[in-house]
C-alpha positions in Angstrom: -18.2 3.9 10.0 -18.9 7.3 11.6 -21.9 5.4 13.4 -20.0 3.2 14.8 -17.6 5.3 16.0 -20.5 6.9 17.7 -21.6 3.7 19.4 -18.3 2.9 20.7 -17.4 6.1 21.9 -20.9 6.6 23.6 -20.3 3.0 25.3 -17.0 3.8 26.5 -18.1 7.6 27.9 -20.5 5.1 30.3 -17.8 2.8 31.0 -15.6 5.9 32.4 -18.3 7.3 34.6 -18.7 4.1 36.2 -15.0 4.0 37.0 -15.2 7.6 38.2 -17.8 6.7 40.3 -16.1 3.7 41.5 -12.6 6.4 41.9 -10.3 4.4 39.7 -8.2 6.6 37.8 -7.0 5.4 34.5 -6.8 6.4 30.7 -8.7 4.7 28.1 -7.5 5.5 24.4 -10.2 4.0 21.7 -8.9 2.5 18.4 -9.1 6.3 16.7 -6.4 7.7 19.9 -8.8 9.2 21.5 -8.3 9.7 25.4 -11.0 9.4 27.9 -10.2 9.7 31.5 -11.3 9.4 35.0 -9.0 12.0 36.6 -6.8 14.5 36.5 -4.1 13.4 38.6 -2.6 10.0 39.7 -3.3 8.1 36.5 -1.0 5.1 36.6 -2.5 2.6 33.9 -3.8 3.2 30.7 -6.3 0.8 28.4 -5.2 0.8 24.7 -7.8 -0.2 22.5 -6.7 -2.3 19.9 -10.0 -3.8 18.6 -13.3 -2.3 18.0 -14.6 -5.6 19.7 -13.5 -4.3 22.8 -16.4 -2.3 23.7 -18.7 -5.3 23.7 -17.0 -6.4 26.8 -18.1 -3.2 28.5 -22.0 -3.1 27.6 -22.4 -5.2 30.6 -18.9 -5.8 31.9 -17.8 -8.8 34.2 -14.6 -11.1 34.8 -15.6 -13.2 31.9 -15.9 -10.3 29.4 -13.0 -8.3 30.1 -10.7 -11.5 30.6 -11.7 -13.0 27.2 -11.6 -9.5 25.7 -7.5 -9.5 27.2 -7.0 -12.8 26.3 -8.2 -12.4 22.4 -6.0 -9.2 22.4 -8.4 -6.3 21.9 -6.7 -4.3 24.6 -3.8 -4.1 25.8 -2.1 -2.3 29.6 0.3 0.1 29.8 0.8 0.0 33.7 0.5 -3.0 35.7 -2.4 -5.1 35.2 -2.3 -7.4 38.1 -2.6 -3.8 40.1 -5.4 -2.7 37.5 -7.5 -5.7 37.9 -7.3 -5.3 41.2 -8.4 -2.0 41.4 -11.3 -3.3 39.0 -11.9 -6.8 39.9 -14.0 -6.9 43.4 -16.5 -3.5 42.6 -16.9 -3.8 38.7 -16.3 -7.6 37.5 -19.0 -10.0 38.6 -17.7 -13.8 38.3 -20.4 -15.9 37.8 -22.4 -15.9 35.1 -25.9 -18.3 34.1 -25.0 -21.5 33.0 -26.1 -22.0 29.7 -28.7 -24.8 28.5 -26.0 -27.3 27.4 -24.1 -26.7 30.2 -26.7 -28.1 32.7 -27.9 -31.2 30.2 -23.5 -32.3 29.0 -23.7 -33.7 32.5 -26.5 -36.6 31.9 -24.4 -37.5 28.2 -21.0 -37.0 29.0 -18.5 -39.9 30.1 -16.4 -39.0 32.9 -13.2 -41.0 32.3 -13.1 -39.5 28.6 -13.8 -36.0 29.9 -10.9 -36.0 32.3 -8.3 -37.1 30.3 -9.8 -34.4 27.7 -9.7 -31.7 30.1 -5.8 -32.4 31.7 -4.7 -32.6 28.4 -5.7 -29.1 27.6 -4.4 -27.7 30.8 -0.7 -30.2 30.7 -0.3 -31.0 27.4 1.3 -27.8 27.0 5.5 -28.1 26.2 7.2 -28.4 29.9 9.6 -25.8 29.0 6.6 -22.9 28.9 5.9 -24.1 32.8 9.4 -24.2 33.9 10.0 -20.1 32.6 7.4 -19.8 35.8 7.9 -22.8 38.3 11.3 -22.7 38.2 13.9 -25.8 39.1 11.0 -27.9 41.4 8.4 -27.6 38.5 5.6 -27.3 41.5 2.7 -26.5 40.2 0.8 -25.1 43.4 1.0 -23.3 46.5 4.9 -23.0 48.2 5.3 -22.5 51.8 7.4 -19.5 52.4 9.5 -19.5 55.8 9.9 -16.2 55.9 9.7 -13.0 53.7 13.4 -13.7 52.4 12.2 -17.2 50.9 12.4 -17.8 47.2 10.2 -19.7 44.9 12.3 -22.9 44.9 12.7 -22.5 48.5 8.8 -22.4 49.1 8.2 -25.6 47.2 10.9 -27.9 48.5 9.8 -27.0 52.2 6.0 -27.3 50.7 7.3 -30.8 49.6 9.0 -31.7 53.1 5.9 -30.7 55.1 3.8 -33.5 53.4 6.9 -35.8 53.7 6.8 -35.0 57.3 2.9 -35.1 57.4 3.0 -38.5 55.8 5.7 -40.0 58.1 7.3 -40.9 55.4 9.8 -43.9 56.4 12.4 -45.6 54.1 11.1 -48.6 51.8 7.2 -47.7 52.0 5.2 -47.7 49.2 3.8 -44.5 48.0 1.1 -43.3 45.9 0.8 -39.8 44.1 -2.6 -39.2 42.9 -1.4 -36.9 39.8 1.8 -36.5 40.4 2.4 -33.4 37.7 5.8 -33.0 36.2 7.2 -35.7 39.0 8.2 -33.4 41.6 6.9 -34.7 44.5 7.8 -38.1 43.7 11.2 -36.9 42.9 11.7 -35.1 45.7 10.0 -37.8 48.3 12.3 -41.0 47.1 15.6 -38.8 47.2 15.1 -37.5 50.3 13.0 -40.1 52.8 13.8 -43.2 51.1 10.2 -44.5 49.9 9.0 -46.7 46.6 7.0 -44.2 44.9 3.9 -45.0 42.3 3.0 -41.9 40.4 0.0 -41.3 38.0 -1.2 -38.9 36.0 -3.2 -38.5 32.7 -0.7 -36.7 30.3 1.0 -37.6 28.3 3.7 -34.2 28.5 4.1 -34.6 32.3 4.7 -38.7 32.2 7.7 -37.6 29.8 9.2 -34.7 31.5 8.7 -37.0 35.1 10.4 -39.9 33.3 13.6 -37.9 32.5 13.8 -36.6 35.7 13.7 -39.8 37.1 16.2 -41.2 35.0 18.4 -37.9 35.5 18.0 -38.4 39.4 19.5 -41.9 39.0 15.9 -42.9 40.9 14.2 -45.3 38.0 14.0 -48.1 40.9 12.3 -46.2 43.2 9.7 -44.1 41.4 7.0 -46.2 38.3 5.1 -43.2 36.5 1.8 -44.4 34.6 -0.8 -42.9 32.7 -4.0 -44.3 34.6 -7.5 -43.1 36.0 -7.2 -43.0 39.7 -10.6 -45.5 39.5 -7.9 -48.1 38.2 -5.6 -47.8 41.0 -6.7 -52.0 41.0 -6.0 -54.1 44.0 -2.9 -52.7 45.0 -2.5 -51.0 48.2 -0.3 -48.3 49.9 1.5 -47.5 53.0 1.2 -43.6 52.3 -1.2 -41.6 49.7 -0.8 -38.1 48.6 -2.5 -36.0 46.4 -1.3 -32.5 46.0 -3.2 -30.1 43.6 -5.0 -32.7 41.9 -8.6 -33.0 43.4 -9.5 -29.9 42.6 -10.5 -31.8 38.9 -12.4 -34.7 41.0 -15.7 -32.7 41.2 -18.4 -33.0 43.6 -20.4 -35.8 42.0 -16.9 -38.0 42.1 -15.6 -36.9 45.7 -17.2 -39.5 47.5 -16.1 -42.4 45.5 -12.6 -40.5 45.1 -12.3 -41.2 49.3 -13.4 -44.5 48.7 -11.1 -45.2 46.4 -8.1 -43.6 48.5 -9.6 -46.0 51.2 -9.2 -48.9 49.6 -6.1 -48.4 48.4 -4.5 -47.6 52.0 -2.6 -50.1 54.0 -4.4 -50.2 57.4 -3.3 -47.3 59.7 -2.0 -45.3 56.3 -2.2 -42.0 55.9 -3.4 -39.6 52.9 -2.4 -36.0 52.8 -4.6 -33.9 50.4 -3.8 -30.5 49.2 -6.4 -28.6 47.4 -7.8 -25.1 46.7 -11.4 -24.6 48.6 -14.1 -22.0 48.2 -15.6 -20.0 50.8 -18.1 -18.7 48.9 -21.7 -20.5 47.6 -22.5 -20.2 44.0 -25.9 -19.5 42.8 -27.9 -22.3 41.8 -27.2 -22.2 37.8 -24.0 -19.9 37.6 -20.3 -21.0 36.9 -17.1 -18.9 36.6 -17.6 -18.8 32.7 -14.0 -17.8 32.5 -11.9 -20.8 34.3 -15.0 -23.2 32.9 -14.0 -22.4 29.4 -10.1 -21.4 29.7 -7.9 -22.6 32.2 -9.7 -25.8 34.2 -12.7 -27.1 32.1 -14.4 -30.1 34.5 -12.9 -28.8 37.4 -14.6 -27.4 40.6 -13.5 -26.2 44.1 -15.3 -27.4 47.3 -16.1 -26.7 50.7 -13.4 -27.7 53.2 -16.4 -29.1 55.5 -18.2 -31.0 52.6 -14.6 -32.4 51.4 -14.0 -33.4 55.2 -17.7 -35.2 55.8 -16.9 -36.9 52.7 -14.1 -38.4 53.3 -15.2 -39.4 56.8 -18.2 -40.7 55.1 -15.7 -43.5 53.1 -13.9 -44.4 56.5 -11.3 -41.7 56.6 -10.2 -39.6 59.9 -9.5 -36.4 59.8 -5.9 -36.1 61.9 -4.9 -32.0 61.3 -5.9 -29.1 58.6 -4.0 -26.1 57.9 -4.7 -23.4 55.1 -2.2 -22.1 53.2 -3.8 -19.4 51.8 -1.3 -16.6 52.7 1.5 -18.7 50.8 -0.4 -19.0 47.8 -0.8 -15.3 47.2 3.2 -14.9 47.7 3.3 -18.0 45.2 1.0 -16.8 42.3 2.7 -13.5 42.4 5.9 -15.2 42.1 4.8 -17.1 39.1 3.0 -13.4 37.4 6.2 -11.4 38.2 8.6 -14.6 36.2 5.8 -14.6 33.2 6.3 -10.9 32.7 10.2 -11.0 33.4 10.5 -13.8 30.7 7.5 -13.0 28.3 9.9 -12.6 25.4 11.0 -16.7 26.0 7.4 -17.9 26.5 6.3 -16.3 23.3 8.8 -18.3 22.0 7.3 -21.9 23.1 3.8 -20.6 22.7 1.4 -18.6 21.6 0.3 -14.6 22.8 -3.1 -15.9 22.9 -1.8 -19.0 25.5 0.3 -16.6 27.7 -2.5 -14.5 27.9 -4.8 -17.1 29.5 -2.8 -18.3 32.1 -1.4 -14.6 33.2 -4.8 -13.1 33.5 -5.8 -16.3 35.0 -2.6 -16.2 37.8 -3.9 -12.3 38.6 -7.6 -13.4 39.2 -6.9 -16.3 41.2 -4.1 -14.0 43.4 -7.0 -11.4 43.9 -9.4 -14.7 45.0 -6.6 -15.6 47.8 -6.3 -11.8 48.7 -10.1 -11.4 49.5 -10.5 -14.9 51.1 -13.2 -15.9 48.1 -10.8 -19.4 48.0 -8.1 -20.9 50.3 -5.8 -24.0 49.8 -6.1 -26.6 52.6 -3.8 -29.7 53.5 -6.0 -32.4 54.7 -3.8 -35.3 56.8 -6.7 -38.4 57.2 -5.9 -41.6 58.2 -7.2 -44.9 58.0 -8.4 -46.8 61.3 -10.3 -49.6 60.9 -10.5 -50.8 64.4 -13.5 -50.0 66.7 -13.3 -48.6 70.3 -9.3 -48.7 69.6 -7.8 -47.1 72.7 -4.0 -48.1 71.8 -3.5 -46.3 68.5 -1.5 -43.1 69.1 -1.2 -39.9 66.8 0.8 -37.4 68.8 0.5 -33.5 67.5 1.9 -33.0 64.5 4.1 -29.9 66.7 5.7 -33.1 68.8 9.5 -32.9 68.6 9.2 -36.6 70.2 7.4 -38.4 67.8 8.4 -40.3 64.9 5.3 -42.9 64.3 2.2 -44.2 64.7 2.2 -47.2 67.3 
């Protein structure tokens, strides 16, 4: 016992000299209440050692280590720790780590439909009342767009939801389709307000429910059809209007490609497609994945550049009509959604587990501090479909035009 008191105390008297080197004061009280400290003065977060497992995650310490060590509660904060792991996360905490052996072969073996309905049923099959503590009334479960600094949550998301209507040129009667349409916001919000038939799909089970209800609530069952379907279903069917907001970030880059097609196919001539996804702006080594969001909050999913995701889709026949990055609204949004978890922890814990509100907090603070330093952004991609050749007579007018109103 006294040895291994030894080891852990001699592994966290390293861990503190990096920190002092890296000039982050803090407190770090091991499992026998003994203090260790970086400063003298200034200390505004303390680590709390509540398992001897903890030092593990500081032999070599990275975003994986000391996220899984949070999430399996062998420390704990007293302090902020959104402001800790910022303090921590861009100097200390590497975030990709070496792909392990089956990682690299599950691709060859594994069967994509079966994967993906696997992997949004861990993410959305959780109970629809956890998500709404944090989304709020519009249950959106991505960026907002804040008008100004005043703007609340539920503010951000319905003007979110209005820019793509207005993107779209939305028009009353047109058929719509919502490439996972979540908990039915979008379609919701796009029937009641502009008028259109909207065709929602989604592969769980939870959201298909909660959207349902809504629906019904909303007095909107003739407008909007939910289904549980693989967008490589969609059939013969085709669209006026596409969107797909938050989705494609679970598409991969071995699927994009056929994912345009697909949108392609299914669009009326002269339709348009809106996509709104988180990018990366950074390349990853050849061999290393984000270990932590592989294995805990988006297994199967993978962020893209916003060049490759716009060659693609021009590749399948698509035109690429207007971009904008959100990124700045996505930081205001995530730290919206980390200051209502910690307002309303006691009420989570309630609908699940510690272990479950642990994942998607520490998960929230990362991906904030990815926004901050411009590692991802979120981009809305407007394309549309043009299938005639040398066409001088088509007009798309800026999307800033208080004139126009539609395509002719």
């Amino acid at each position: 016992m006294k040895l291994y008191a030894n080891k852990e105390s001699f592994f966290l008297k390293k861990f503190i000299q990096i920190l002092n080197q890296e000039m982050i004061p803090l407190e770090v009280v091991d499992t026998n209440g003994i203090t260790y400290s970086t400063a003298q003065r200034n200390i505004k977060h303390k680590i709390l050692i509540k398992d001897q497992k903890f030092f593990k995650a500081i032999i070599n310490p990275d975003a994986f280590s000391f996220g899984e060590a949070y999430i399996k509660g062998y420390f704990d904060i007293s302090g902020s720790i959104k402001e800790l792991y910022e303090l921590c996360c861009e100097r200390l905490l590497k975030k990709n780590q070496k792909k392990s052996i089956v990682k690299l072969c599950s691709k060859f073996f594994v069967k994509s439909r079966e994967k993906e309905k696997e992997n949004i049923e861990y993410h959305y099959d959780v109970p629809s009342d956890f998500y709404r503590l944090f989304l709020g009334k519009t249950m959106g479960y991505t960026c907002g767009y804040y008008v100004d600094q005043n703007a609340t949550m539920d503010d951000a998301q319905n003007e979110k939801m209005d820019i793509i209507c207005r993107k779209l040129r939305l028009q009353k009667g047109e058929e719509l389709l919502d490439i996972g349409c979540g908990w039915g916001n979008f379609a919701v919000y796009a029937a009641k307000h502009y008028g259109v038939n909207v065709t929602g799909i989604t592969l769980s089970d939870e959201q298909k429910k909660y959207a349902q209800k809504w629906i019904k609530k909303e007095a909107l069952s003739h407008k909007i059809e939910i289904k549980i379907l693989n967008y490589r279903d969609l059939g013969l069917q085709k669209f006026d209007k596409i969107s797909c907001v938050g989705m494609s970030e679970h598409v991969g880059s071995e699927n994009m490609f056929d994912f345009f097609k697909i949108v392609n196919k299914s669009l009326k001539k002269g339709g348009l497609f809106m996509q709104h996804t988180i990018t990366t702006n950074t390349k990853r080594a050849k061999g290393k994945e984000n270990s932590f969001l592989d294995k805990y909050m988006f297994p199967g999913g993978e962020l893209m550049f916003e060049h490759d995701l716009v060659k693609l889709a021009g590749s399948s026949g698509l035109e690429l009509l207007n971009a904008e990055n959100f990124r700045t609204h996505y930081i205001k949004t995530l730290n919206d959604w980390i200051v209502r978890m910690e307002k309303r922890k006691d009420k989570i814990l309630k609908i699940v587990s510690d272990n479950v509100y642990r994942i998607y907090h520490i998960f929230f603070i990362g991906s904030l501090i990815s926004f901050k330093t411009q590692e991802i952004s979120i981009f809305q991609n407007l394309f549309h479909k043009n299938q005639m050749k040398n066409s001088d007579t088509d007009l798309f007018l800026s999307l800033y035009s208080k004139n126009e109103i539609r395509i002719t």
